[in-house]
N, C-alpha and C positions, 0 to 999 in steps of 0.2 A: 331730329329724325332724319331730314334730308343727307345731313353729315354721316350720320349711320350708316343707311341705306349705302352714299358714295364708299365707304369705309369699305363695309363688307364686298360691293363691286369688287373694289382695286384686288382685295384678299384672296378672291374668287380668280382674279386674272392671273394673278400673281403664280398659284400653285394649278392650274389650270389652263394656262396657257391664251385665257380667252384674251380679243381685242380690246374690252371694256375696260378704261377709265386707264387703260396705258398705250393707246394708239394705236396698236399691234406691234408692239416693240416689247411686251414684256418678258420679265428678265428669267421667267421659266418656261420660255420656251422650248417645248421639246422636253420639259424635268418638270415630271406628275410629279404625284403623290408618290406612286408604286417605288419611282427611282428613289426618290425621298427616300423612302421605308428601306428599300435594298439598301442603300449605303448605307445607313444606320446600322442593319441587321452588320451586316459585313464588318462595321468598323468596331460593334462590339464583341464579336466573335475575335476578332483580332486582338481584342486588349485592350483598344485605343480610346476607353469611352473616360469621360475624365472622375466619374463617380469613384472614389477610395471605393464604397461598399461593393462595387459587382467587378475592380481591376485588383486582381489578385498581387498583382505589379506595383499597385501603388496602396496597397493596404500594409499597413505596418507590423501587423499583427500575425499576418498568413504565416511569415516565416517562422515567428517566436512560437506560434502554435502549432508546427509540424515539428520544431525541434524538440517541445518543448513532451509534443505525445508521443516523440520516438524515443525520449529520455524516460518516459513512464512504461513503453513498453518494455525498454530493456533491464528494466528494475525489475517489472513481475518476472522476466526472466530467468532475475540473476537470485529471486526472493524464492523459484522453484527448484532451481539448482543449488543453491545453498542449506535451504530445510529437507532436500532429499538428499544431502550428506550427511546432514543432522543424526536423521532416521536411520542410515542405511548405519553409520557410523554407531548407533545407538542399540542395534539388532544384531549386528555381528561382532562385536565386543564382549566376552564376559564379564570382564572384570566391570565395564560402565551398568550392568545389569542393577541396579540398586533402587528403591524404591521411591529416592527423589528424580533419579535419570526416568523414571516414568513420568512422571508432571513435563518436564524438557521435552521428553519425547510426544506429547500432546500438544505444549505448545508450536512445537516445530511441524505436527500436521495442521494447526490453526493457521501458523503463518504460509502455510503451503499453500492450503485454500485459499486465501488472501491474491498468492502471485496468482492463483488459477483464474481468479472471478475478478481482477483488476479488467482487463480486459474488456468484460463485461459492463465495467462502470467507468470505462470510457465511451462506447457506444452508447448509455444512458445522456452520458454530458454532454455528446455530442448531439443527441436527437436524431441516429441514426432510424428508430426504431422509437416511435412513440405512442406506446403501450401502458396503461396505468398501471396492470400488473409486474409489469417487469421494473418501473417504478418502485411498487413497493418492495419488491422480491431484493431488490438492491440494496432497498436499506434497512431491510431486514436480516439479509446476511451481513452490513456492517455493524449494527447491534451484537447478535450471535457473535459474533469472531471476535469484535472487542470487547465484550464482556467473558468468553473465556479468553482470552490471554490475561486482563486484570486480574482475575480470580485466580489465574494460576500463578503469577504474580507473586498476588496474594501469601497462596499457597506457600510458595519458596519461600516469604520471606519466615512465614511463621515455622516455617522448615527448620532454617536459621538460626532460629531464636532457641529450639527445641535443641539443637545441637550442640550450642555454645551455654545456652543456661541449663537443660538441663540431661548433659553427657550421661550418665549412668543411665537415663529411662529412655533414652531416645530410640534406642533400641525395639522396646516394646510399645513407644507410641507408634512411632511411625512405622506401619507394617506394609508390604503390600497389596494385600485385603484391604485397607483401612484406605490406602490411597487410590486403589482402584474404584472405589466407591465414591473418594473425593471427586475424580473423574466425571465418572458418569451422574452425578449429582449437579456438576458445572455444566455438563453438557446441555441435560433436561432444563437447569434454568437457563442456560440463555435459547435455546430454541423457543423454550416460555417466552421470555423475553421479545422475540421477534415474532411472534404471533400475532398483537396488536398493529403492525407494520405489516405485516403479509394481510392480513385481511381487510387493514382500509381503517382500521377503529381507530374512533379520537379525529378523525381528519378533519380539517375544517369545510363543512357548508356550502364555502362560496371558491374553492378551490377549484385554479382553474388548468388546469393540466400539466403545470409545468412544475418539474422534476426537481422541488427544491424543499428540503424538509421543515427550515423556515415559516415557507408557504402551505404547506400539507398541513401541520398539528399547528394549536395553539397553542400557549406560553406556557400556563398550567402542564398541557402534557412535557412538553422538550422541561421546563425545569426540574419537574419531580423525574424524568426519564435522567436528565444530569446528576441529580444528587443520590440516588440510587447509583447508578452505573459509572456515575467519575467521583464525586466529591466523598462519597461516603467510605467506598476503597482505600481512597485517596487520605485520610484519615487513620484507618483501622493499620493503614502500612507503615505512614508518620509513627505512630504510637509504637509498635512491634520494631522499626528500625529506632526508636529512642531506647527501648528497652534493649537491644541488642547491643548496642554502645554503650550502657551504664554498667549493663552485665561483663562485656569484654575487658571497658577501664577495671574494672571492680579483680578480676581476673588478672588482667597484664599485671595489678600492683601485687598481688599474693604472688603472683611466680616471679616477682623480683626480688620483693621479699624472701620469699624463697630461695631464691636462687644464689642471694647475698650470702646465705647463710651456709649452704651446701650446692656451689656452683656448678663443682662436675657432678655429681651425684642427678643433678634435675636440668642437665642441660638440656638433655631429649627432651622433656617437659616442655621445657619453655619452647621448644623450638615448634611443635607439635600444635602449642596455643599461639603461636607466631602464625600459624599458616591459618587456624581457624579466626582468627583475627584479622586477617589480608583478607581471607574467604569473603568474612562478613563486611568490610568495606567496601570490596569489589559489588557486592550484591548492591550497593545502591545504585551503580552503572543502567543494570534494564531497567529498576524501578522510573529513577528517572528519567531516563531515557524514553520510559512510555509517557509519562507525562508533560515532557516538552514536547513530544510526537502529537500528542491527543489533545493537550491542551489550546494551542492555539483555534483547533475544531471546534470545540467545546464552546469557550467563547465568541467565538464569529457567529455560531448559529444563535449562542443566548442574546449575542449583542443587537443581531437580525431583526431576531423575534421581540424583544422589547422597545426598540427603535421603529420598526416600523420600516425601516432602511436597509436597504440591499448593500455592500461592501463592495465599498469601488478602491480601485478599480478593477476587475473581475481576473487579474492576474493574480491578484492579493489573493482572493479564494481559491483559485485551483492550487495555488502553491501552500497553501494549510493544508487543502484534502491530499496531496502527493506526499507533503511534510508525515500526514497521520499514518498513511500505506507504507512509507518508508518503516517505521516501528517495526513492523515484519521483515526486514532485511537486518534489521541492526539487532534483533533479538539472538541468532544464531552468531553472531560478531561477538556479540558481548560477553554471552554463556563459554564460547569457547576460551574468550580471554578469563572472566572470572574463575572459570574452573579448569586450569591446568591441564589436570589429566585428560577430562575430555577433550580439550583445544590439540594436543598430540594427537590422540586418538584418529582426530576428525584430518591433520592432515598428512597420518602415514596412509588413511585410508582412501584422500586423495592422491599422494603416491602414488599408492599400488592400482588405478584408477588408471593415474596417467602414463604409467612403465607399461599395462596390460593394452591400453590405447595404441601406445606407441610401438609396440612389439608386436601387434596384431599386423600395424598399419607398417611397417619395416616388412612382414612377413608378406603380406601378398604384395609386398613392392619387389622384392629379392624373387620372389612366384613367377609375377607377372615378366623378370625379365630373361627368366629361367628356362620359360616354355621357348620349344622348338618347334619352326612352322612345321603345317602336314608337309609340304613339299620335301622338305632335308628332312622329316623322318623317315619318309614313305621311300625316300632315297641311301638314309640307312640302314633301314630294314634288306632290300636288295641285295645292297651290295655283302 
């Protein structure tokens, strides 16, 4: 106790300046607490504290994390600008007026929404704004948006199929009536769809505010909400791209058959089912392309949710959810490489885009050096 008591003295002299238990010679003389405290405050406002977590200087992450959100800004960007060529490209075209280039033309407003509201779900990530509605609203619009692109998808492929197997009626299945319906039938169900997510339903209990869907629902919901909206699609389109391939081989060998037999006669033929056949293999391009996009999501979150375990390290995760968001930019890539004519279409209409750009911006530059001050006009009016 005595040793204590001397302890706490010296501690007291120490930061305190008193004469007790150091002679009058100790070594804060003149250096309280206060000064203490100011230089500290000072040296961490400077940078110089040595914590990774509060020196932005010496955290390894700061950098990769402003690069890495100005690389996702400039994607919603570039995912806005490219589905609004889509669009515009898809509206003032006659000849693209058809009634599959209406499914394209819905999915390229999906993917439009997508660049609009990315933005939005990096403020969520970040925890700029922690709101449990805007929580759910988030991912509830990722629900809605990728359940209609799959569906339209979908759509195309059984599109596809109707084309190449069966040419003569395709005409009168696929109408624009008929697809306009398809439409707004996909629409109603995914808003359905994200209803359970806007309002809070299924959520777990003991959740505690943090913005991870994981942590929100329990297993039962995320896996039936999976095999619904990924696995079951994801089947129904296997199946319709098998059948589209057995149909085409079944095809390419009759018109070669044919074609042995009476060459020139069916050359157009063949050539006609040559392009419907490049068509239908280009079509697996977005198919999978959405599933390598969505899939590694898919997984992380079932892997989350039945483990018990968060996925480390937490650059693994944001680079699945960027990887998923990208899908919306490589959708309008792909469509315009699988389909020809559209892919022309989309870049005389950026052309003519960038000549009217450019001739605008040549015209008030030739304007601007054309004007004569008031002085020498007011001087050749006089004279």
């Amino acid at each position: 106790m005595a040793l204590e008591t001397a302890t706490n003295d010296n501690s007291s002299a120490l930061f305190a300046g008193d004469d007790r238990g150091t002679g009058g010679t100790g070594i804060a003389d003149g250096f309280n607490m206060t000064s203490l405290q100011t230089l500290l405050t000072t040296t961490s406002s400077m940078g110089l504290s040595d914590s990774p977590s509060t020196n932005p200087l010496m955290n390894p992450w700061t950098a990769g994390l402003v690069a890495e959100y100005a690389i996702r800004i400039v994607f919603s960007v570039l995912m806005v600008l490219v589905n609004t060529l889509v669009l515009l490209t898809l509206g003032t075209t006659p000849s693209l007026r058809c009634p599959t280039n209406l499914v394209i033309g819905s999915l390229a407003v999906t993917d439009l929404l997508v660049g609009l509201l990315s933005p939005a779900g990096l403020v969520i990530e970040l925890q700029i704004v922690e709101v449990p509605l805007l929580c759910r609203m988030g991912y509830a619009s990722v629900m809605a948006l990728s359940s209609v692109s799959i569906n339209h998808l979908l759509f195309v492929s059984i599109d596809r199929y109707l084309l190449i197997g069966k040419p003569l009626r395709y005409g009168s299945l696929v109408t624009r009536r008929r697809v306009w319906a398809f439409i707004v039938i996909c629409w109603v169900w995914a808003v359905a769809l994200s209803v359970p997510f806007l309002l809070g339903l299924s959520i777990n209990p003991d959740w505690d505010g943090e913005c991870r869907a994981e942590l929100m629902y329990p297993l039962w919901f995320i896996i039936l909400l999976t095999l619904l909206h990924f696995v079951l699609p994801f089947l129904v389109m296997l199946y319709v791209h098998i059948k589209i391939f057995i149909v085409a081989r079944r095809q390419q060998k009759a018109v070669k058959d044919s074609f042995r037999r009476n060459g020139v006669e069916l050359g157009g033929v063949s050539c006609g089912n040559r392009a419907k056949l490049r068509a239908a293999r280009l079509l697996v391009l977005p198919c999978g392309y959405f599933y390598i996009s969505w899939g590694p999501f898919f997984i992380t979150v079932l892997y989350t949710v039945a483990t018990d375990t968060v996925v480390e390290p937490h650059a693994l995760e944001r680079f699945v959810q960027t990887l998923a968001i990208l899908n919306s930019l490589g959708n309008p890539i792909l469509y315009a490489v699988s389909q020809p004519v559209l892919g022309r279409a989309m870049m005389a209409k950026l052309t003519a885009i960038w000549r009217k750009c450019l001739t605008a911006y040549k015209g008030k530059h030739c304007e601007s050096d054309t004007l004569v001050p008031p002085e020498q006009a007011d001087l050749s009016t006089t004279v």
